[in-house]
C-alpha positions as CSV (number, residue, x, y, z in Angstrom):
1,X,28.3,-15.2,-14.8
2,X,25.8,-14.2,-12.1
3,X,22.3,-13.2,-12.4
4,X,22.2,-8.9,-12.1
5,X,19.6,-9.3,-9.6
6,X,18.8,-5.1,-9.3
7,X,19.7,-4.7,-12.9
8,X,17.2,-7.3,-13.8
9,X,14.7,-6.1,-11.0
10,X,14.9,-2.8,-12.7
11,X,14.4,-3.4,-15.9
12,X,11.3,-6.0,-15.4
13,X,9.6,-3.3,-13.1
14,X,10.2,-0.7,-16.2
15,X,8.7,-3.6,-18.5
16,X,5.8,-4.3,-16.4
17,X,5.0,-0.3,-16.4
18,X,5.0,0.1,-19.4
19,X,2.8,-3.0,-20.2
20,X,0.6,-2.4,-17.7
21,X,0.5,1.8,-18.7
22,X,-3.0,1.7,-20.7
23,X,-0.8,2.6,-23.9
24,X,0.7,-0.3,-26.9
25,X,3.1,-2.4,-26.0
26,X,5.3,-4.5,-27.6
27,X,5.2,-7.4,-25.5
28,X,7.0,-10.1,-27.1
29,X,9.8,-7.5,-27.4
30,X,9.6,-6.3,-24.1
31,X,9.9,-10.3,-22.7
32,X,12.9,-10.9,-25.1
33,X,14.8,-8.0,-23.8
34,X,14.6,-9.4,-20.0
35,X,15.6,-12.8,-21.3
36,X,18.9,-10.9,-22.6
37,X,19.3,-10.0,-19.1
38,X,19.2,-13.5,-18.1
39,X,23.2,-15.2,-18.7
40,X,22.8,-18.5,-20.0
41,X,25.2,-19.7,-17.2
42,X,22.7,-18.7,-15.0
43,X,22.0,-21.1,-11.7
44,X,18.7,-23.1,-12.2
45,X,17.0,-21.1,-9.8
46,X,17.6,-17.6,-11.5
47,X,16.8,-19.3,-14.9
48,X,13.2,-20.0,-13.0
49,X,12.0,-17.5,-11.1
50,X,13.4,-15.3,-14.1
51,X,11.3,-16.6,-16.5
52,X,8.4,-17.1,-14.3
53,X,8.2,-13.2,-14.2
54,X,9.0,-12.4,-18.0
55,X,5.9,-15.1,-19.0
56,X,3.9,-13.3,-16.1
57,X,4.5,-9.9,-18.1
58,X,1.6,-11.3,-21.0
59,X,-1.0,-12.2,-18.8
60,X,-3.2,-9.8,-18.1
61,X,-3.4,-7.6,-15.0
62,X,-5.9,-8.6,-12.0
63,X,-9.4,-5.8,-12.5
64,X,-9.3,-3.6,-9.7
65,X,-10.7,-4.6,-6.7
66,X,-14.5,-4.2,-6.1
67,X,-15.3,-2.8,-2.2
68,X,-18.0,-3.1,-0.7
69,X,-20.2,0.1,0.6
70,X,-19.0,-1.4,4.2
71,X,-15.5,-0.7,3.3
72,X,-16.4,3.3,1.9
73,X,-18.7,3.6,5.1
74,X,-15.8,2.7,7.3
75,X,-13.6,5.0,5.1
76,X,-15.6,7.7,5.4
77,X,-14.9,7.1,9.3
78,X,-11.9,7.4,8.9
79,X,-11.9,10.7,6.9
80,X,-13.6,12.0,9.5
81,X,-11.8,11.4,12.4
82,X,-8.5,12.8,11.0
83,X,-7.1,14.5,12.1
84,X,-9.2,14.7,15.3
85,X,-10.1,17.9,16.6
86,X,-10.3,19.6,20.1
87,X,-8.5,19.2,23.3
88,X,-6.5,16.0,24.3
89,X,-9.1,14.2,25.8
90,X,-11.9,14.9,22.6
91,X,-9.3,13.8,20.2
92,X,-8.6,11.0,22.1
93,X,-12.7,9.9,22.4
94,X,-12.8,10.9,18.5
95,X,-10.4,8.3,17.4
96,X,-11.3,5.9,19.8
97,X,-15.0,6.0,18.8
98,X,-13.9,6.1,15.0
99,X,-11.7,2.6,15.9
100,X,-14.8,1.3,17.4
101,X,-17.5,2.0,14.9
102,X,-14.9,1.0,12.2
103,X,-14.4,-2.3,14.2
104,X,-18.4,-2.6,13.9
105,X,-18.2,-2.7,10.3
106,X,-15.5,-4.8,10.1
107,X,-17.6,-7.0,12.0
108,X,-20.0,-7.2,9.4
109,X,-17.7,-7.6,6.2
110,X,-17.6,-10.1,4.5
111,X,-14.2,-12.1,5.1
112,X,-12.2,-11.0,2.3
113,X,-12.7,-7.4,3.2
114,X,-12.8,-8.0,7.0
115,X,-8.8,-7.3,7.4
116,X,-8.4,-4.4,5.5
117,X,-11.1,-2.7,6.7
118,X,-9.5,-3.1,10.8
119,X,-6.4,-2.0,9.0
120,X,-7.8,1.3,9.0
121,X,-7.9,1.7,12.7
122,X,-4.4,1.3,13.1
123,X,-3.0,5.0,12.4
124,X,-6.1,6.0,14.6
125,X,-4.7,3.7,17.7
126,X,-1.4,4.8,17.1
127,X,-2.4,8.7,17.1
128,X,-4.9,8.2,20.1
129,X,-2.1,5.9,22.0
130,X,1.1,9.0,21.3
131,X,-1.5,11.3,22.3
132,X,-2.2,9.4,25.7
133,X,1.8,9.5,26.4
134,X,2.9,11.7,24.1
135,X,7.1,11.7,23.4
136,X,7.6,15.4,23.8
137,X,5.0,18.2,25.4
138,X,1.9,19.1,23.4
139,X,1.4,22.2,22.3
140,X,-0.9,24.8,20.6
141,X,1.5,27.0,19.3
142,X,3.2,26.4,15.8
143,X,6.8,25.3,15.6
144,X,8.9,28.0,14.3
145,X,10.0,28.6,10.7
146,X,12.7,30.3,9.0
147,X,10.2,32.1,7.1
148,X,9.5,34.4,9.6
């Protein structure tokens, strides 16, 4: 009989939260249960990756990661530039100089935080690039609602 791939998916994910949820849990039971789910006709490679991820459930989880004040400076940035503010060509400069300062920073991070800090710049291109060649004619006045 075949591995229940989602079945098995879906119960390890409900394991893991409730492992991982701060409160008591049983997790010898909770490992047993998802090796019930596991048929012992199972192909090799289910049997392995299977219990790879119910002995994964007892370790503990990673600590949150510690950023930098280079990545809450760039953040901050960010905040600020969204949503940008003014006419077409302001909210254009705004996002463009929000990339660019963010881009600074980046510059100066160290290389494990490098990438996700540039990662913030992409909505901000994406916004400044739709509002350079926008899909549909910009406008200052509301769509309607059936509310009115």
């Amino acid at each position: 009989m075949p591995l229940d791939i989602p079945a098995f998916n879906d119960a390890f994910g409900r394991a893991r939260d409730r492992v991982r949820g701060g409160q008591a849990a049983d997790i010898p039971a909770e490992q047993e249960k998802l090796r019930a789910l596991v048929p012992t006709d199972a192909s090799e490679h289910d049997q392995t990756w299977t219990a790879r991820l119910i002995a994964r459930l007892a370790e503990p989880p990673a600590p949150p990661r510690q950023w930098s004040e280079l990545f809450y400076e760039a953040d901050r940035i960010h905040a600020a530039a969204y949503p940008p503010r003014g006419s077409t060509e302001e909210k254009i400069a705004m996002l463009a100089d929000a990339r660019r300062r963010i881009w600074e920073i980046a510059d100066r991070a160290s290389e494990d935080e490098e990438w996700d800090i540039r990662g913030m710049t992409e909505d901000l291109q994406s916004m400044e690039e739709w509002l350079r060649d926008p899909s549909f004619p910009l406008t200052d006045v509301p769509f309607p609602t059936s509310d009115a």
